[in-house]
N, C-alpha and C positions, 0 to 999 in steps of 0.2 A: 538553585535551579541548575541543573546539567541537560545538556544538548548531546544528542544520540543519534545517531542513522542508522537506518537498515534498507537495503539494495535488495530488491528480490526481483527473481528473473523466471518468465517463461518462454521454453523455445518450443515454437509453432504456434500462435494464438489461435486462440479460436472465437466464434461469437458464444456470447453468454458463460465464459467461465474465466474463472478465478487469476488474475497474473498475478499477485501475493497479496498477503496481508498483515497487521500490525494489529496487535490484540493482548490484552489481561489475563494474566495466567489464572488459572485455579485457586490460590491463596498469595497473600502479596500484592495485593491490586493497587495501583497507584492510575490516577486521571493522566488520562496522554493526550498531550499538546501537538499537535501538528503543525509547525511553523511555513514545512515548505515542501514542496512537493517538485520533482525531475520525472521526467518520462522521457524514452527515446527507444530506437531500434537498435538492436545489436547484428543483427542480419548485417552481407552485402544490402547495402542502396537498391530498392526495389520502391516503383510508385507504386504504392498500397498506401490504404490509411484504415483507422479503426477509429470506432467510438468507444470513450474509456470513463466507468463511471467509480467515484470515490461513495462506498455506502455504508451505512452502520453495518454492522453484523454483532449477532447476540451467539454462535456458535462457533467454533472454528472449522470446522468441518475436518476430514481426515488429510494432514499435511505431510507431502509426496519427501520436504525438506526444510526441517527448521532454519531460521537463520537468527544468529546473536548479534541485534542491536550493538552500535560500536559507540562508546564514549568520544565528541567530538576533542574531550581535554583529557587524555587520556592518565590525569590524578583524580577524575571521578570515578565513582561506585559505578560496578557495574548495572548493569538497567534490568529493571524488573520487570517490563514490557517484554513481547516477543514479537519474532517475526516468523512469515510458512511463507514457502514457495510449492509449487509444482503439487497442487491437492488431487486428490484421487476422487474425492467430494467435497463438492462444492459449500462452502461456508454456507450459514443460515441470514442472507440479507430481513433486513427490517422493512418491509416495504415501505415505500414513498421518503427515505431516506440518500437522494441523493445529492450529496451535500457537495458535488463539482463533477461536472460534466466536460467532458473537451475531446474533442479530434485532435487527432494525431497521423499525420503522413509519414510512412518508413524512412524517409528522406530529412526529417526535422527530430526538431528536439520541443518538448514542452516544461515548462517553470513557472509554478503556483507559488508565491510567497504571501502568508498576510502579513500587510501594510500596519494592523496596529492589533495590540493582544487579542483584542474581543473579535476580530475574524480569524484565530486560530479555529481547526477543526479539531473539537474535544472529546474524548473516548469517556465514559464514567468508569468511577473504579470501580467495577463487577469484574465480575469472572466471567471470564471467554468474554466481555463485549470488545469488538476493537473496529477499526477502518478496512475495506477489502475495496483493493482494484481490482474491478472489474471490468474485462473488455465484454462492451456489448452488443457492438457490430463491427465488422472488417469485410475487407473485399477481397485481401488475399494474405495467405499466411505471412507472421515475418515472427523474428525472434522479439522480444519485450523485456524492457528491463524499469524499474521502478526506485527511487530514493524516495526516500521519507525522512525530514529532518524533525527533530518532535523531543518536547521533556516531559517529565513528569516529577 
């Protein structure tokens, strides 16, 4: 089992779209484990807050900027998981799949870990399925950044 991160960032959120995602490539599929989750602003300190939803997705929609999952031990295999920042369109969510919800003020930082295996959040091995943060309300712009700790 190897533990991987991927950091994805968007600057200016907006309600209802995409701040990255973590997704099954086309062939090569491996189940992705999500152990832990960070969120926070990269902006100057601005009282804002957003609502931020973690949801399945079955497409990836068009990605503005890949990003390469990083081996936490870096004598593991590289990861067969990928990461998108910054989509031009919006990934295809699953309805009724939100699988963690949380507010977030520009001023704080937010930290999901699950406490025992069986609350990890699990990606199946298909192609294109994977997890997408979604901001799905705010009150005023700020920059967004995202970690995702997760194996497969």
């Amino acid at each position: 089992m190897s533990l991987y991160a991927a950091a994805v960032t968007k600057a200016s959120l907006a309600a209802n779209t995409t701040l990255g995602a973590v997704y099954n490539p086309g062939s090569g599929m491996r189940r992705i484990k999500v152990e832990e989750i960070l969120a926070s602003c990269k902006s100057s300190p601005v009282d804002q807050e957003a609502e931020h939803h973690v949801r399945r997705t079955t497409t990836v929609g068009t990605i503005g900027t890949s990003v390469t999952p990083a081996p936490l031990d870096p004598a593991e295999a590289a990861c067969a998981a990928l990461a998108a920042q910054a989509h031009s369109v919006e990934p295809t969510y699953t309805a009724a799949t939100e699988l963690l919800k949380f507010g977030l003020n520009a001023r704080s930082l937010f930290r999901w870990v699950a406490m025992k295996d069986i609350q990890r959040l699990i990606v199946p091995a298909t192609a294109n399925n994977g997890l997408g943060f979604l901001t799905n309300q705010i009150s005023g712009a700020f920059d967004g950044v995202v970690t995702a700790h997760f194996d497969e």
